[in-house]
C-alpha angles and dihedrals in degrees: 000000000000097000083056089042093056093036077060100046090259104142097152088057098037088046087058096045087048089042097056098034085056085042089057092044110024086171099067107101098191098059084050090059099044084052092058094050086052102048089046084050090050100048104261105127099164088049076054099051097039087051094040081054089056099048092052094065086068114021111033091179105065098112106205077055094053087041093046096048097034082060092046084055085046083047089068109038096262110134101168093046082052092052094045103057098048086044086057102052101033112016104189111319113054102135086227105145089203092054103087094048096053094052093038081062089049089052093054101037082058099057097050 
């Protein structure tokens, strides 16, 4: 029933059926993941961060989590948290295309 709410464009309902069924295995990584597409679709950002934060303990590679928690260290000022977080999960080769751009604004962002 969430996969038919968010085909919709339900994301209130298809964020309570993904919510509960996450509740109910908070170990399933991959539900984690498809809730904090849907709360970044819907607008909640901070649902998105705090769940991007929890998927990280376990999987340090999901790259909308890395992304997610490296801006709320940008958020608060905190360049070398930022960095670090993208350099663990990626080092240098991610193929992430937003990547570059992201650390070239840290660069900059540090010399200032």
């Amino acid at each position: 029933s969430a996969q038919f709410a968010r085909r919709s464009g339900d994301y209130k309902s298809a964020i309570s059926h993904l919510r509960d069924a996450y509740r109910k295995n908070p170990g399933n990584i991959e539900l984690a993941i498809q809730l904090q597409g849907l709360y970044l679709l819907n607008g909640q950002v901070d649902d998105g961060i705090a769940l991007a934060e929890a998927i990280r303990k376990t999987n340090k590679n999901d790259a909308v989590s890395a992304l997610l928690v490296s801006l709320k260290a940008v958020k608060k000022d905190d360049m070398l948290a930022a960095r670090a977080v993208l350099k663990e999960s990626f080092g240098k080769n991610s193929g992430q295309l937003w990547l570059p751009l992201v650390n070239a604004w840290l660069d900059v962002s540090q010399k200032a």
